[in-house]
C-alpha positions, 0 to 999 in steps of 0.5 A: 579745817573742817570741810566744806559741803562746797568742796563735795560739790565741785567733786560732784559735778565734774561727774554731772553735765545738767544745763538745769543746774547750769542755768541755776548756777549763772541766774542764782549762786545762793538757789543752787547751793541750796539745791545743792545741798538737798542733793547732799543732806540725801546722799550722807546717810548712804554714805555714813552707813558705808563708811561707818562714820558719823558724818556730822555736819552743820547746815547753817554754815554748811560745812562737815564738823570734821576734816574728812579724808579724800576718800569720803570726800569722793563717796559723798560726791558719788552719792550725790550723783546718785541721788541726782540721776535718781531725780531724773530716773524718777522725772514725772515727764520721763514716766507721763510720756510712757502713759500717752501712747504707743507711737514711735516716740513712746517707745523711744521714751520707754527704752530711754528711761530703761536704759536709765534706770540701768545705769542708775543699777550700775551706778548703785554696784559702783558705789558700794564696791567703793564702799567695800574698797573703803572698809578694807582698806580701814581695817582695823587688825 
């Protein structure tokens, strides 16, 4: 059975907490999926160069051509939310409010989308020593 872009999806967001997609979701199921899925079409080259596997899928039924194993189903999922807080790293209204001034407020803005732009760094490590973990451990000797 091959497995379902939905299934990468629900890994995803156990690790994302967005009342936009929340909201999406409850007015919407077929625009969030569809939103969902730019989230993972962006996320499986990140993940096929580390896993070094074709991740060959099909977008109208969207579903992957093969079974994938857990541990892909995890790395696509966490490149999904990696592309997803880089959406929000890269928010226009996060970056115009560092352009208005120098008040209190601004500042808060500014320490806030660095502190982001961290985790996001963090994020990226994270991922590819799962990458790394996933290529040892499939080794071939």
């Amino acid at each position: 059975m091959a497995t379902s872009f939905e299934d990468i999806y629900d890994l995803a967001l156990v690790m994302i907490n967005d009342y936009r997609l929340n909201n999406l979701y409850k007015i919407d199921k077929d625009a969030f999926l569809t939103h969902m899925q730019g989230y993972l079409v962006n996320a499986i080259p990140m993940a096929e160069e580390g896993c070094e596997r074709a991740l060959e899928y099909n977008a109208a039924t969207k579903v992957f051509n093969d079974t994938l194993p857990n541990k892909i189903k995890k790395i696509l999922a966490d490149a999904v939310v990696i592309v997803w807080f880089e959406r929000l790293v890269n928010d226009t209204t996060q970056v115009n409010n560092l352009l208005q001034g120098r008040d209190k407020k601004t500042f808060s803005a500014a320490q806030n989308l660095k502190e982001k732009s961290e985790y996001l760094d963090r994020m990226r490590e994270k991922f590819r020593q799962d990458i790394t973990d996933y290529q040892i451990n499939n080794l071939e000797i």
